[in-house]
N, C-alpha and C positions, 0 to 999 in steps of 0.2 A: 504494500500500500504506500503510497505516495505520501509526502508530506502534508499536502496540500488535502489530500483525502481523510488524511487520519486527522487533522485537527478538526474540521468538517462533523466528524464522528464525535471526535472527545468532547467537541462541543456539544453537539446535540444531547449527548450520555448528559454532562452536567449540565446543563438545562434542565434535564429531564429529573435528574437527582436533586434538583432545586427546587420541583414541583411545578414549571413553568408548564401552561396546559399542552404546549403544541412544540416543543424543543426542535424536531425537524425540520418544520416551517421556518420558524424565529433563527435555529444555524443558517441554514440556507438566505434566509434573508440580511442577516449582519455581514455574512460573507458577499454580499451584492453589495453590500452596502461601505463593506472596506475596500471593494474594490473599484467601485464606482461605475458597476456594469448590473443588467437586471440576471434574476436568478437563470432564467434558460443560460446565461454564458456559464452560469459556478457550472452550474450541473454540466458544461460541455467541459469543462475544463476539468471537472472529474474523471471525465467518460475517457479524457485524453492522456491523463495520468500527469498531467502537469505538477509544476513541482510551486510551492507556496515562496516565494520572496518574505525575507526577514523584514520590509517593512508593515507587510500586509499581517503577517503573522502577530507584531505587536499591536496594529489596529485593532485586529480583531480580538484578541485574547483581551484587552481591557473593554471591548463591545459585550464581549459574553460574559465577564466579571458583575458588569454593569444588570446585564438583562437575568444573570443569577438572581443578583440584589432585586429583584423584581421589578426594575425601572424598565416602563412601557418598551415595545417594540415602537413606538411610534417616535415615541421622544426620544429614542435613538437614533432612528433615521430618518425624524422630522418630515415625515409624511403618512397620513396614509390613504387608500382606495377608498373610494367610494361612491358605487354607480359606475364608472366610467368616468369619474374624474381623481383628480392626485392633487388631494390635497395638506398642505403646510400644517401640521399641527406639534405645540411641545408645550412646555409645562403653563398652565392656566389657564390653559381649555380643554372642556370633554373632549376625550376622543372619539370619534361618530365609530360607534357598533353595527356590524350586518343587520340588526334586527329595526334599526334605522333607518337599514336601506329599503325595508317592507314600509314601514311607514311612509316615507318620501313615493314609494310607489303609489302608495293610495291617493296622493295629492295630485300627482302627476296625471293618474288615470281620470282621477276626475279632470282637472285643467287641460288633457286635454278633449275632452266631449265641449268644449265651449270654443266661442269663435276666438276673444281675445280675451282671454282671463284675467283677471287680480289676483294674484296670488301673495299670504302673508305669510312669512314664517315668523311666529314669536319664541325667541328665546332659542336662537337662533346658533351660537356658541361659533365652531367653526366656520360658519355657513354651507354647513353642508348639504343642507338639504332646499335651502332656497338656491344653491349654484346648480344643483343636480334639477327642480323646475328649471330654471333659468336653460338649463343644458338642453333638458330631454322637450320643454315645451317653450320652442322659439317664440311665440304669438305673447305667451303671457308677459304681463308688469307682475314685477316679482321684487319685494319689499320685503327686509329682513330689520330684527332689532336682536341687541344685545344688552343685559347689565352689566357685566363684569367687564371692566375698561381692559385687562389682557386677552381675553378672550374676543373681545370686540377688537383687537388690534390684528390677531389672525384670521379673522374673519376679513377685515380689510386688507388682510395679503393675498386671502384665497381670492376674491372679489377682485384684485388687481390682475393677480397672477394668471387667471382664468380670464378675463376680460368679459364675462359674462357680464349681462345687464342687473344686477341688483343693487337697487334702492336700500343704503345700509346707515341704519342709525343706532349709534350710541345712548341707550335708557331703557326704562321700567315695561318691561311687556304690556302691564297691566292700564297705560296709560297712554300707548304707542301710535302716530298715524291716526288722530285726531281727526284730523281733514279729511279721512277716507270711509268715517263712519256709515254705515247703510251704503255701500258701492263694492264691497269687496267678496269674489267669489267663492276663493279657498281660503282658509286660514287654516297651517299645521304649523302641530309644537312638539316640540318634544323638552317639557316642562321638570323644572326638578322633582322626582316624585317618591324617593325614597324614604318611606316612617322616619318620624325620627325616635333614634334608641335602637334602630336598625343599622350596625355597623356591615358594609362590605365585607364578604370574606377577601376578595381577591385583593390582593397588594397594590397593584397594580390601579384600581378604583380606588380601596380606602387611601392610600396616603399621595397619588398624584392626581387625580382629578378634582377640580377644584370644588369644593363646598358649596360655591353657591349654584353650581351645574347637579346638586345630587338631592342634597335632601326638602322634601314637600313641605315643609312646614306645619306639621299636625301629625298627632299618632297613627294614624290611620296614611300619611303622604300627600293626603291630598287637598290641604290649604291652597296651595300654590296652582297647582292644575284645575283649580275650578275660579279661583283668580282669574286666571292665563282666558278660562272658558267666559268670565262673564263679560271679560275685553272682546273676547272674538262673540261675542252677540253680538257686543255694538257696530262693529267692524259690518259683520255680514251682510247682507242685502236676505230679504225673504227668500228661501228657501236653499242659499249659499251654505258649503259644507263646512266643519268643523271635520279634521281628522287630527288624534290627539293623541300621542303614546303613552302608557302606562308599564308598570309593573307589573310582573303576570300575575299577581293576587290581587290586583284590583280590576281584574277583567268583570267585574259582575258590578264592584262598588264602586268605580265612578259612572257606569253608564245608570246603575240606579240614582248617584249624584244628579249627573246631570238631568236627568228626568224627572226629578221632584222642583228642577227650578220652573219648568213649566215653558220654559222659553225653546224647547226643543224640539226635533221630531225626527222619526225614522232611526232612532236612536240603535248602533248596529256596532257588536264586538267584534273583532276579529282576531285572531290565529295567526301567527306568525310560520316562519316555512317550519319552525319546529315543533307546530303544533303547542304551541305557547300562548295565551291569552296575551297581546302584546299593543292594539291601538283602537280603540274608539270613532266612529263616527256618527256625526249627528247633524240634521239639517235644520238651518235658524227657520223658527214658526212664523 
């Protein structure tokens, strides 16, 4: 075995002995990422039996020290996927989850059955999901807010970086886009929603993702997400969707939430691809 191979290996072993969920992935991709090539080159350069240069070798062995320590894959390689874009993200803002990428689907599919949509994302972090509208549905206006002024800074790199059209303001979800009250067609969030008193198991969420990106504000989480909801009534136009993620134990409690405020209709869970109770939608009455 090759230099280049066996460290490839050691690495993934302690990943794996560190408890990181996906050690072959996360090698493979620090190894892309020391070498400044995407992973199809590691893997050809495995296949070749290439040999590992001593500069790449100390890159990496302090990448995979680091991603031991449980510090994200993302914040090491200061990006990541999502939809079909690549996005900037590191420490003081969430990192956007596949289960994200469900959500942003449901905004999409709605926007695009309309001719030129409005589209809101509130609480917006990365802007991942108002870039991926912005990406996947050309027609729409696509308006994103952020509170946390770090997070609101990566957002404005994703937002440059990608040259997408998003309308990007720094403030309170709850109080966002004023002037577009009764006009707007989607509004999605993906809102802090974690009980409080509920700590993260994974490392990687409890101590780098930022607090004000996680927890809902109320025992239950969901202070904030029904916050987030009474903005986007105002927001909405008669019969404009709300699509809103949750936590998979509030797939029953916030759609009975939102249905006691009287202000909604068509009120619908959904299922995530893992069969996970995972985003809500609901159309303004």
């Amino acid at each position: 075995m090759t230099t280049f191979r066996r460290e490839i290996a050691l690495a993934s072993a302690t990943l794996a002995a560190d408890g990181v969920p996906s050690p072959d992935a996360d090698a493979l991709a620090l190894a892309a990422f020391a070498l400044g090539c995407e992973v199809a080159e590691v893997r050809r350069r495995m296949v070749m039996l290439d040999e590992a240069d001593p500069g790449f070798l100390d890159r990496y062995s302090g990448l995979v020290a680091e991603r031991s320590a449980r510090v994200p894959l993302q914040h090491l390689t200061g990006r990541a996927g999502f939809r079909g874009l690549e996005l900037s993200v590191g420490p003081g803002v969430f990192v956007p989850r596949p289960e994200t990428e469900f959500v942003a689907g449901l905004a999409i599919q709605a926007a695009l059955a309309l001719e030129a949509p409005v589209v809101i994302d509130l609480c917006t972090g990365s802007g991942a999901i108002a870039l991926a509208v912005a990406d996947e549905v050309p027609a729409a206006s696509v308006y994103a807010v952020e509170l946390g002024p770090e997070a609101h800074a990566w957002a404005e790199r994703n937002v440059a970086a990608t040259g997408l059209a998003v309308h990007l303001r720094l403030g309170d979800a709850t109080e966002a886009f004023g002037e577009l009250d009764g006009t707007v067609d989607v509004v999605v969030s993906n809102p802090p929603y974690i009980p409080l008193g509920m700590v993260p198991l994974d490392p990687e969420v409890r101590d780098h993702d930022p607090e004000l990106a996680l927890y809902g504000g109320s025992e239950d989480g969901l202070a904030i997400p029904l916050a987030v909801a009474r903005r986007a009534a105002q927001l909405l136009r008669r019969g404009g969707l709300l699509v809103m993620e949750h936590a998979d134990t509030q797939g029953q409690t916030l759609p009975h939430a939102l249905g006691r405020t009287g202000q909604w209709t068509d009120i619908v869970d959904h299922d995530d691809l893992t069969d996970r109770p995972r985003a809500t939608t609901a159309r303004r009455a």
